[in-house]
ROZATOR-301254 format. One record per residue (C-alpha): x negated, y negated, z; residue in one letter; residue number from 1. Coordinates in pm, 1 decimal. Layout:
BEGIN
{{X; Y; Z}; "a"; NUM}
...
//
This chain:
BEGIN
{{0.0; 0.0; 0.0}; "x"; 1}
{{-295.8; -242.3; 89.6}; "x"; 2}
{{-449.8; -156.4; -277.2}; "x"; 3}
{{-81.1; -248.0; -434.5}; "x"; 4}
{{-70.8; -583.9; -275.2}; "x"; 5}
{{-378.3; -703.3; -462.1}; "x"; 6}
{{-146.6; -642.0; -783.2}; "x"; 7}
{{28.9; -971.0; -901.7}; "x"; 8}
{{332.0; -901.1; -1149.7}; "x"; 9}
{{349.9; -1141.2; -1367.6}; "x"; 10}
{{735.2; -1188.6; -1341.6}; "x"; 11}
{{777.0; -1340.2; -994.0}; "x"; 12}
{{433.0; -1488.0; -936.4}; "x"; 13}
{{368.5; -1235.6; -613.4}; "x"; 14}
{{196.9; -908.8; -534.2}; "x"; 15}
{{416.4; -579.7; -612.4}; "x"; 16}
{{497.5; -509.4; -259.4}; "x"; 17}
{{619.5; -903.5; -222.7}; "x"; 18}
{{826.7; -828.1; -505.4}; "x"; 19}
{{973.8; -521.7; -363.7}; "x"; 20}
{{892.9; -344.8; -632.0}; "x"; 21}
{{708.7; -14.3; -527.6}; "x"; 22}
{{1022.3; 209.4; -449.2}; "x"; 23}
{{960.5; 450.3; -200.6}; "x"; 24}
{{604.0; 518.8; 18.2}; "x"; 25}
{{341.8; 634.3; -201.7}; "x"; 26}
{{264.2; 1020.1; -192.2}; "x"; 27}
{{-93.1; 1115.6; -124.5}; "x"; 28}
{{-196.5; 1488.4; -233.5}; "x"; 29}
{{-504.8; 1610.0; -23.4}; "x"; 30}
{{-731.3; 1870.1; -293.7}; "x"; 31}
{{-608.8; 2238.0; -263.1}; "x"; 32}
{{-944.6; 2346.0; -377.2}; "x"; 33}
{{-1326.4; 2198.6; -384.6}; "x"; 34}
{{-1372.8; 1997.9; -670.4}; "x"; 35}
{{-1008.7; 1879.6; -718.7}; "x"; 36}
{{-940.6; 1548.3; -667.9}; "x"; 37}
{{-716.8; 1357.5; -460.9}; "x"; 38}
{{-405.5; 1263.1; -626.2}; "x"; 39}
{{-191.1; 947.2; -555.7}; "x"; 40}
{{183.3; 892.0; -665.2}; "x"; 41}
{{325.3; 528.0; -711.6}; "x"; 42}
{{713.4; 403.9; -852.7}; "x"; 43}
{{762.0; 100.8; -959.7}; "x"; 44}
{{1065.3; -85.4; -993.3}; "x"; 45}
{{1094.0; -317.9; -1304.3}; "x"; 46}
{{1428.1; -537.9; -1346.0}; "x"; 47}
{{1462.1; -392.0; -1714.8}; "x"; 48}
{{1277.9; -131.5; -1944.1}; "x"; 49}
{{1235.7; -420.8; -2219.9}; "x"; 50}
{{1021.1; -575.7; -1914.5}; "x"; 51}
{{749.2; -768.2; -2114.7}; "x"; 52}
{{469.0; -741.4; -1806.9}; "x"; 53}
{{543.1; -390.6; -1794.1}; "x"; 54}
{{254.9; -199.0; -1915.6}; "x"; 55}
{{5.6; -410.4; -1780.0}; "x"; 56}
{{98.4; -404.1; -1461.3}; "x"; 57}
{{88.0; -17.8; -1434.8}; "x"; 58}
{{-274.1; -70.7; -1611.6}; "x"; 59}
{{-368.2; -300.8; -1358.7}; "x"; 60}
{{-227.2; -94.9; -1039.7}; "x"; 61}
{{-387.3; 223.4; -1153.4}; "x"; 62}
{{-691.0; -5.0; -1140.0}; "x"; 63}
{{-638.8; -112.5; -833.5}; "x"; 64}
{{-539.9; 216.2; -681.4}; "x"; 65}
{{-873.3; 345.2; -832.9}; "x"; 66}
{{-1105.9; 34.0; -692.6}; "x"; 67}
{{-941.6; 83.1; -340.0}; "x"; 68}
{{-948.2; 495.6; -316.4}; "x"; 69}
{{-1214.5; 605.6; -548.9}; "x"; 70}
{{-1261.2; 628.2; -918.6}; "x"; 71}
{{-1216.9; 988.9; -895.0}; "x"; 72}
{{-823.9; 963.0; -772.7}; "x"; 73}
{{-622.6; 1141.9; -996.4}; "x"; 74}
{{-326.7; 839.6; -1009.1}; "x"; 75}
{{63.0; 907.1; -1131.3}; "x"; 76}
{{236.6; 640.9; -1212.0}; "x"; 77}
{{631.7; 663.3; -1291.8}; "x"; 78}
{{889.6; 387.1; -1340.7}; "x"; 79}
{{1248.4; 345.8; -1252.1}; "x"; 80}
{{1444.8; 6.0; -1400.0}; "x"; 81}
{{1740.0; -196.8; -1186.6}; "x"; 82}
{{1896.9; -243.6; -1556.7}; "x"; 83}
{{2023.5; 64.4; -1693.7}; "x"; 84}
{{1767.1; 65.6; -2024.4}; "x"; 85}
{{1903.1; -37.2; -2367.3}; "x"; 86}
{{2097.1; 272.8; -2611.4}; "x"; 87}
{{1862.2; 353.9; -2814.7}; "x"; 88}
{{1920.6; 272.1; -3225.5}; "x"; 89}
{{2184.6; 406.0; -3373.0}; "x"; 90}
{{2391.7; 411.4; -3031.3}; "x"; 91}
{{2404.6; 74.6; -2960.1}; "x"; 92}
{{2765.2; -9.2; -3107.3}; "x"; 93}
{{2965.8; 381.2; -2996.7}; "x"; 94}
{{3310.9; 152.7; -2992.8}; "x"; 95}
{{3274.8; -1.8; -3354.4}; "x"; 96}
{{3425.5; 176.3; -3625.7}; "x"; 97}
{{3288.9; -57.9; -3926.0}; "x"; 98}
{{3027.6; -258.9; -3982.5}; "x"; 99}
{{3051.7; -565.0; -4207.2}; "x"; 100}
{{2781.2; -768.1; -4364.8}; "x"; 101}
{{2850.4; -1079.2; -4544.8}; "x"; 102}
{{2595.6; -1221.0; -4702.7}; "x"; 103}
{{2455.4; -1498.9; -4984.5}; "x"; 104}
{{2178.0; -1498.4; -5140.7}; "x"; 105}
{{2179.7; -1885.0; -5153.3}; "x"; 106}
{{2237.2; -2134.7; -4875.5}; "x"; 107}
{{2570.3; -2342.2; -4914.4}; "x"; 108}
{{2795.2; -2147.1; -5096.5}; "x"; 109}
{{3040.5; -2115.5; -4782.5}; "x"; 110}
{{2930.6; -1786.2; -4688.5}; "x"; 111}
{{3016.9; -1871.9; -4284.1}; "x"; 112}
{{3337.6; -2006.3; -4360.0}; "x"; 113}
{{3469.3; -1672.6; -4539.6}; "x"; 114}
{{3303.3; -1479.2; -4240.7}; "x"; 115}
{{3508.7; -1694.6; -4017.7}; "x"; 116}
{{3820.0; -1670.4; -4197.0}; "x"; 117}
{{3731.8; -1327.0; -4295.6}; "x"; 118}
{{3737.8; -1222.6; -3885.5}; "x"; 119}
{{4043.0; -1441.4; -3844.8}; "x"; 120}
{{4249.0; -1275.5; -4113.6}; "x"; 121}
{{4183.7; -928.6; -4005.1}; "x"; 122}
{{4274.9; -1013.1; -3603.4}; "x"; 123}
{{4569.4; -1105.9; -3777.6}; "x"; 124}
{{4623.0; -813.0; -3944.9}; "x"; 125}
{{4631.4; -656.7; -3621.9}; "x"; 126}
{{4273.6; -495.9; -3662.0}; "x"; 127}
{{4031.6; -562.1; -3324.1}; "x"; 128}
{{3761.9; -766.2; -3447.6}; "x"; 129}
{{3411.5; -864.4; -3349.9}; "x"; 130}
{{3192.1; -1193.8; -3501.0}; "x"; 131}
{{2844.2; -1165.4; -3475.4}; "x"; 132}
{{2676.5; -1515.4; -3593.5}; "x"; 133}
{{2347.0; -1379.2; -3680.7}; "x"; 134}
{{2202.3; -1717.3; -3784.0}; "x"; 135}
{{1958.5; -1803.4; -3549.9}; "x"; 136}
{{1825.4; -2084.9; -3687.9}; "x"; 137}
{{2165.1; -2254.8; -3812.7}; "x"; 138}
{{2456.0; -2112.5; -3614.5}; "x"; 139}
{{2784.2; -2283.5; -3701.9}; "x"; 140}
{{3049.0; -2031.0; -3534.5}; "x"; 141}
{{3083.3; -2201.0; -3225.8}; "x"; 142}
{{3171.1; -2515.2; -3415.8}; "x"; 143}
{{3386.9; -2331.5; -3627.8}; "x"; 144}
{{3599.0; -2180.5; -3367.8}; "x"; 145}
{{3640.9; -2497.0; -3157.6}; "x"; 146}
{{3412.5; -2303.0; -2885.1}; "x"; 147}
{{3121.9; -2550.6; -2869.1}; "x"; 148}
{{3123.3; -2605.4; -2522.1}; "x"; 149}
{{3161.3; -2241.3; -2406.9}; "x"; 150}
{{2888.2; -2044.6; -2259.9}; "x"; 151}
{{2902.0; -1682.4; -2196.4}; "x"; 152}
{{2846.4; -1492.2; -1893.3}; "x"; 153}
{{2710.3; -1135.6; -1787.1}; "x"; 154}
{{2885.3; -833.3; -1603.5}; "x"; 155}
{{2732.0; -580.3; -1444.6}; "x"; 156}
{{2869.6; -255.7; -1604.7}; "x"; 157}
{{2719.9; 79.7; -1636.5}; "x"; 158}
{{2452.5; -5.8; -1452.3}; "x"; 159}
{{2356.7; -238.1; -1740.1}; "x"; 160}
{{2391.4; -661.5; -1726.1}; "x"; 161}
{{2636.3; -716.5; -2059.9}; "x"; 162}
{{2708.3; -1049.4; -2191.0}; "x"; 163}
{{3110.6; -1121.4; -2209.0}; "x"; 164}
{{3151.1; -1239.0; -2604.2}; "x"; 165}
{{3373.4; -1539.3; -2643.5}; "x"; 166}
{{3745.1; -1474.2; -2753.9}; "x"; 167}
{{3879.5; -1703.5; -2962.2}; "x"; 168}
{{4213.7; -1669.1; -3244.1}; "x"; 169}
{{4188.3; -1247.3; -3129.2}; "x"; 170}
{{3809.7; -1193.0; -3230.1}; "x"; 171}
{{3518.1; -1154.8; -2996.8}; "x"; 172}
{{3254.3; -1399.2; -3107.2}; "x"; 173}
{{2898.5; -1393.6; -2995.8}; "x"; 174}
{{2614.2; -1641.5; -3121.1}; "x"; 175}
{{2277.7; -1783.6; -3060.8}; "x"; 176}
{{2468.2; -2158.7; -3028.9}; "x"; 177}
{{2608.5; -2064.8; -2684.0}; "x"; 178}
{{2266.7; -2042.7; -2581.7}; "x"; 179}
{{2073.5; -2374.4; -2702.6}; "x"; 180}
{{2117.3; -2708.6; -2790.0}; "x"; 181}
{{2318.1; -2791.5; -3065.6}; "x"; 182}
{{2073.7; -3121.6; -3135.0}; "x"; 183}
{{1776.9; -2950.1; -3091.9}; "x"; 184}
{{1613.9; -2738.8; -3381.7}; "x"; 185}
{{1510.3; -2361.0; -3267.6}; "x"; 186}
{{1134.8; -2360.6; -3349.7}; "x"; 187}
{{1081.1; -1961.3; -3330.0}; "x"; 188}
{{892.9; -1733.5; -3490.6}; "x"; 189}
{{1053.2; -1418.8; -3665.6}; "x"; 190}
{{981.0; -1190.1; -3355.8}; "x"; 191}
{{1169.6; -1383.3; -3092.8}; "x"; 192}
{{1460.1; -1460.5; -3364.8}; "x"; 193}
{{1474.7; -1084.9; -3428.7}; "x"; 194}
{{1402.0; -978.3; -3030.3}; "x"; 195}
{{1762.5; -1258.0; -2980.6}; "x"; 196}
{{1929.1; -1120.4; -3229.5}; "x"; 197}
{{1895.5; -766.8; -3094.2}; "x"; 198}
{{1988.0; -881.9; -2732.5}; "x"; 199}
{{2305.5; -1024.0; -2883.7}; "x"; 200}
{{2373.6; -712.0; -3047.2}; "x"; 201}
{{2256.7; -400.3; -2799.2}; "x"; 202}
{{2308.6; -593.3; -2458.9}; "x"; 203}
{{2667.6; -714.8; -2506.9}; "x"; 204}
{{3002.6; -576.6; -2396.2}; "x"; 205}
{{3162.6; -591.2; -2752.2}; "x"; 206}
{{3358.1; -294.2; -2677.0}; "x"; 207}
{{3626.2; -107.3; -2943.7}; "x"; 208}
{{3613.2; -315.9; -3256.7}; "x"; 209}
{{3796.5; -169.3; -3596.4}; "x"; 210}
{{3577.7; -455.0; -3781.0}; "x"; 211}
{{3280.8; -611.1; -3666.3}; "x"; 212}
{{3179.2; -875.6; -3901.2}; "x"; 213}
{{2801.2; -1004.2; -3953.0}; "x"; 214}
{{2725.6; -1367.1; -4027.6}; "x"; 215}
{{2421.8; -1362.1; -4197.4}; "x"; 216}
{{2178.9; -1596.2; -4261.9}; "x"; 217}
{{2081.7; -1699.8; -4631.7}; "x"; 218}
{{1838.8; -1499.6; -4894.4}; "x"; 219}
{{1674.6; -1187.3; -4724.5}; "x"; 220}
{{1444.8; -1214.9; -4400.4}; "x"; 221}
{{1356.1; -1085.0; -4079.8}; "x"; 222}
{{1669.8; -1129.2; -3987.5}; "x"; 223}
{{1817.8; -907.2; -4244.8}; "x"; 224}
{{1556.6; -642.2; -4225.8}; "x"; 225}
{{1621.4; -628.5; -3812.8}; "x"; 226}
{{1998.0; -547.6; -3874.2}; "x"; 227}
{{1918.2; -234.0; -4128.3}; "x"; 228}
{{1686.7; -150.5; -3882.9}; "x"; 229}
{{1933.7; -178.7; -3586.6}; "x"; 230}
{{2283.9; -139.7; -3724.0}; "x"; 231}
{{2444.2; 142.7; -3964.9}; "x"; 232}
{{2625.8; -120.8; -4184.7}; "x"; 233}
{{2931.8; 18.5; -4336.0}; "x"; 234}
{{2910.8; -205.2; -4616.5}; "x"; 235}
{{2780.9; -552.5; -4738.9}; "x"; 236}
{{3048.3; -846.2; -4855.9}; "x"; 237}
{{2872.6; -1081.5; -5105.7}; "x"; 238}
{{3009.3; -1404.7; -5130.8}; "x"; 239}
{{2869.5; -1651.6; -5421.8}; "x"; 240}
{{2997.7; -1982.2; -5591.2}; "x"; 241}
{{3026.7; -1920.7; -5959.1}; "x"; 242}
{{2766.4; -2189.6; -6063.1}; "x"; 243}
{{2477.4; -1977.7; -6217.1}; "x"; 244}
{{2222.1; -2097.5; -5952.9}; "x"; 245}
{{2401.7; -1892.4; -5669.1}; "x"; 246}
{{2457.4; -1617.5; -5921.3}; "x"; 247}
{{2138.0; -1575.2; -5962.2}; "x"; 248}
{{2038.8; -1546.8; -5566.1}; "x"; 249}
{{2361.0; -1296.1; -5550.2}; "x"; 250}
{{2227.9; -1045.1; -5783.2}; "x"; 251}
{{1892.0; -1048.5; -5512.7}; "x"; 252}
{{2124.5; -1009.5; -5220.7}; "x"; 253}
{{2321.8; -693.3; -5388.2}; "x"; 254}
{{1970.5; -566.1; -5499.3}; "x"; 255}
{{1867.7; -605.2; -5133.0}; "x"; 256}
{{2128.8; -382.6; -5006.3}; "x"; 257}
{{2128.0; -171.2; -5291.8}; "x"; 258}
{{1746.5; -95.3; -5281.1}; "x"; 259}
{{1719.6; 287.6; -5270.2}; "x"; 260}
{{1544.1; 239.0; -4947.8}; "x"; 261}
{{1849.6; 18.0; -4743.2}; "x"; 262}
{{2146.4; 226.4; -4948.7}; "x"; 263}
{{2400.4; 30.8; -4824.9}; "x"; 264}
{{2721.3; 47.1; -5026.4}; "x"; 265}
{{2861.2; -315.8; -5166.4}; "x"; 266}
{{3204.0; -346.9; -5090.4}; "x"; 267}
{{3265.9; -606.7; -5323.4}; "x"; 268}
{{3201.6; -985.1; -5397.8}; "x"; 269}
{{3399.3; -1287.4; -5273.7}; "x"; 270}
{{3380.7; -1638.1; -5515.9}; "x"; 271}
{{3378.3; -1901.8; -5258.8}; "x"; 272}
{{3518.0; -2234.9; -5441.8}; "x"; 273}
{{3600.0; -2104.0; -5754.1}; "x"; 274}
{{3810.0; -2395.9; -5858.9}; "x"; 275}
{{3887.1; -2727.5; -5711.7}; "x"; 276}
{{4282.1; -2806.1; -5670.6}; "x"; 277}
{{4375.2; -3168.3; -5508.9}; "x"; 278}
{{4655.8; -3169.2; -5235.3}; "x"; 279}
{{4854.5; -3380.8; -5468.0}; "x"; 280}
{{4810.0; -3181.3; -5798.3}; "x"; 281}
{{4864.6; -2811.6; -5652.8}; "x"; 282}
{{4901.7; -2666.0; -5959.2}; "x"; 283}
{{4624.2; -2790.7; -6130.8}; "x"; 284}
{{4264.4; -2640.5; -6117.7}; "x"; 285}
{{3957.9; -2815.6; -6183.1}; "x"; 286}
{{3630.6; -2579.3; -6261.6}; "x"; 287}
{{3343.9; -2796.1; -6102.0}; "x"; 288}
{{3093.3; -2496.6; -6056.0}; "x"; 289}
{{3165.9; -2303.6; -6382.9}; "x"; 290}
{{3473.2; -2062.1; -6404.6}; "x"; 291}
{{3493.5; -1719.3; -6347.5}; "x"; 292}
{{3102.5; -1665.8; -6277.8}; "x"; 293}
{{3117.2; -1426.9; -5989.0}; "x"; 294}
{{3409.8; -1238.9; -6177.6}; "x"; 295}
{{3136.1; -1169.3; -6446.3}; "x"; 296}
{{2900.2; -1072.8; -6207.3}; "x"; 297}
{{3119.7; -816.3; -6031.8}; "x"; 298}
{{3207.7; -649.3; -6359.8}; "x"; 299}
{{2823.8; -660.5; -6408.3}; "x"; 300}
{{2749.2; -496.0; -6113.1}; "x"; 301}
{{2996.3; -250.8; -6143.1}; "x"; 302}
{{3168.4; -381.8; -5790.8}; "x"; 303}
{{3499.7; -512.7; -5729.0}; "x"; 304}
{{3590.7; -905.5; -5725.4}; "x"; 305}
{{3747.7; -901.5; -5369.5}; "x"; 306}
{{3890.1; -1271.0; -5383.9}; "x"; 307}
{{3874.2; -1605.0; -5565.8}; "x"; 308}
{{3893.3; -1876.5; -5303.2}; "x"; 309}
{{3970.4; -2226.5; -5383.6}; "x"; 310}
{{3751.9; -2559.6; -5311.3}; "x"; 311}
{{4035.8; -2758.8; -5109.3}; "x"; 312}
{{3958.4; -3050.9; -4913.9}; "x"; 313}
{{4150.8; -2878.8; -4629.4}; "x"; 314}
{{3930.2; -2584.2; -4586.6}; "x"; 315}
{{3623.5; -2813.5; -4508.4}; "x"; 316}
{{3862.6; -3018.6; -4293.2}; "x"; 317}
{{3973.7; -2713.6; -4049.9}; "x"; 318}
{{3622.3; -2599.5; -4023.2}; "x"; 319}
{{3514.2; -2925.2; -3886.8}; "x"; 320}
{{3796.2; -2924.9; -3693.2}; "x"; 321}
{{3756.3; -2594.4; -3530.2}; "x"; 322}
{{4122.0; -2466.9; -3686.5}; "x"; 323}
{{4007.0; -2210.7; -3997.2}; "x"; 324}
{{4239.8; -2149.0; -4254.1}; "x"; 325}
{{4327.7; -1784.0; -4200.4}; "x"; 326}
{{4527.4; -1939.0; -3865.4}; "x"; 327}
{{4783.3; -2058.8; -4116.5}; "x"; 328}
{{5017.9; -1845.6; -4305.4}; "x"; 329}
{{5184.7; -2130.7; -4519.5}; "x"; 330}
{{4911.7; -2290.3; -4702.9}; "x"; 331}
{{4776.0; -2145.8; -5026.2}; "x"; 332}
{{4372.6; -2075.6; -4890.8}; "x"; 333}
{{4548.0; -1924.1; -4555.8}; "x"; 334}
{{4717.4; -1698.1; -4772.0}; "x"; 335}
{{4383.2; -1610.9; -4984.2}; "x"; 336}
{{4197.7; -1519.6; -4676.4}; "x"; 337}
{{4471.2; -1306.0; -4516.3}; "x"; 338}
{{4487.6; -1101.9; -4907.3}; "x"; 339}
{{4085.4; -1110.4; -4882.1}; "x"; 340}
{{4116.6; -935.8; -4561.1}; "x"; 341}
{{4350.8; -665.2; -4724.4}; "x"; 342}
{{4128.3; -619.7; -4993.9}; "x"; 343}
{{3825.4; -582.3; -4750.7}; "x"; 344}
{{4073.2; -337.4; -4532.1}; "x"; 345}
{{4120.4; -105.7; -4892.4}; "x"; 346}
{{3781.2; -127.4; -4965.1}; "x"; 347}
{{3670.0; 0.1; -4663.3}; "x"; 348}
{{3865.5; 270.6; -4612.5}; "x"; 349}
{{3811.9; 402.6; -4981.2}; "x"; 350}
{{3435.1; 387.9; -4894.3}; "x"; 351}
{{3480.6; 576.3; -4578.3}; "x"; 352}
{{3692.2; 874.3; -4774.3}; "x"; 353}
{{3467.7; 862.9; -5048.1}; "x"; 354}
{{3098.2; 771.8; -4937.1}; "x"; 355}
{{2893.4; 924.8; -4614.8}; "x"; 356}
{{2747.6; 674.9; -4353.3}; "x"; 357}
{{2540.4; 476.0; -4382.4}; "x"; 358}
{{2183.8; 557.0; -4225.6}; "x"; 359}
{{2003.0; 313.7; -4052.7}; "x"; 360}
{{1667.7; 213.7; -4216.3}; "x"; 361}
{{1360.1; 360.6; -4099.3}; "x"; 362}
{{1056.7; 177.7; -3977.6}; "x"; 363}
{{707.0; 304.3; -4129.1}; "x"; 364}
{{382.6; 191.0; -3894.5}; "x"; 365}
//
């Protein structure tokens, strides 16, 4: 005990036995025979088995343990964690039934306010539904669902400290925004994006979803790569203006998931402002970003064209405000998103019948 209170841990600033962290009174094994050695066995309590000191501090109290009672101690080391430790891949999620990705390959093309709406529509449906804004460097969902000045708290269940998503219009929402500033710019690198994103995924109580939808950032990145890598995604959602620019990034983003190393099926492709219809003039349609581009594409592509949504000054309007579209049966866009959602619901379900899961995608070191 004297040689584990020259160990600091690196967590609290004191020694281990300060930090009541050495669990029961070390054992100490007299030799059985000449020549054995002594043996000493030490546990260690760590708050979590993601602990970042952990490692070196077991390398530093075996040192100790050997400076104090001989080099020739034969020293055991085990650990026990106050946090039940993380599922491991591929369990993280046992309550969710489908995975959805939507994604752009091109920044600006609305791809956050179909997820929104997307989510919306299907809690409307009836479906249980789960939002996961997975844009750690631009989150807009708490904006989007009026939720700005939430902030999430933990339970203790399972032996396990779980975040409690945010409800809001029936789906569970989750995002890096809850956590920092919204005026202040996240200046991470890739490994503490991806190490967020995870905790927001694996260490929250998202429960039974029927649909849990994935906001993803633009192009393909880190953060892309650390969902294959964590999630079996049932399928990927493309969404894409039909101005040939965003094409263009689309066709990467359905390569991405189509790559025979990701496999992940495309369930179809959404065009996000496909025409642009003043309140006054309902009827008419104005083509601003080309016409029918993402139709071409799907036919392409060989995947279907899920929805054509409108550029309508009200859609921008309710997303500012906090009030999507998909909360309103009466207007023309509330109505798209609500058939989008029954298109995604088909899709899904034919992919399900027809298609095996989806495997998660390995890591080679």
């Amino acid at each position: 005990m004297e040689a584990l209170a020259t160990v600091t841990y690196a967590g609290t600033k004191k020694n281990l036995v300060e930090s009541e962290m050495v669990a029961d009174t070390p054992s100490v094994a007299a030799p059985q025979k000449d020549g054995e050695p002594w043996k000493v066995k030490v546990v260690l309590t760590f708050p979590r088995d993601t602990d970042p000191f952990l490692k070196s501090t077991i390398k530093a109290t075996e040192a100790a343990i050997k400076y104090h009672c001989g080099e020739d101690v034969e020293v055991t080391i085990e650990t026990e964690f106050k946090t039940a430790p993380r599922p491991e891949v591929g369990q993280m999620l046992p309550g969710v039934k489908n995975i959805i990705a939507v994604s752009s390959g091109k920044g600006g093309v609305g791809k956050s306010t179909v997820s929104a709406n997307l989510a919306i529509a299907l809690a409307r449906l009836g479906y249980k539904v789960g939002l996961l804004d997975t844009d750690i460097f631009g989150p807009s969902m708490p904006k989007m669902f009026n939720v700005e000045d939430e902030r999430p708290y933990a339970i203790k269940k399972d032996g396990r400290d779980l975040i409690v998503p945010i409800e809001q219009y029936g789906v569970k929402l989750l995002s890096i925004g809850f956590f920092v500033s919204p005026t202040t710019a996240t200046l991470w690198r890739g490994g503490m994006a991806t190490s967020a994103l995870k905790q927001l995924i694996a260490d929250a109580d998202w429960g039974e979803l029927d649909y849990f939808i994935l906001d993803t950032p633009p192009g393909t990145s880190d953060i892309h790569l650390t969902l294959l890598q964590t999630l079996p995604i049932t399928g990927a959602v493309i969404v894409s203006t039909p101005q040939q620019v965003a094409l263009a990034d689309a066709r990467k983003g359905i390569d991405m998931y189509r790559n025979e190393k990701v496999n992940v099926p495309i369930l179809g492709l959404i065009e996000n402002m496909a025409w642009f219809t003043p309140a006054e003039l309902p009827e008419n349609r104005y083509y601003i970003f080309g016409k029918e581009g993402c139709k071409q594409l799907a036919e392409e592509m060989n995947v279907p064209l899920l929805a054509q949504i409108p550029l309508v000054q009200s859609i921008c309007d309710n997303g500012d405000a906090g009030t999507p579209a998909a909360l309103s049966s009466e207007t023309a866009t509330g109505i798209a998103f609500i058939n989008l959602a029954q298109a995604v619901v088909t899709v899904v379900n034919r992919r399900n019948k027809e298609q095996p899961e989806t495997k998660i995608v390995g890591m080679n070191k």
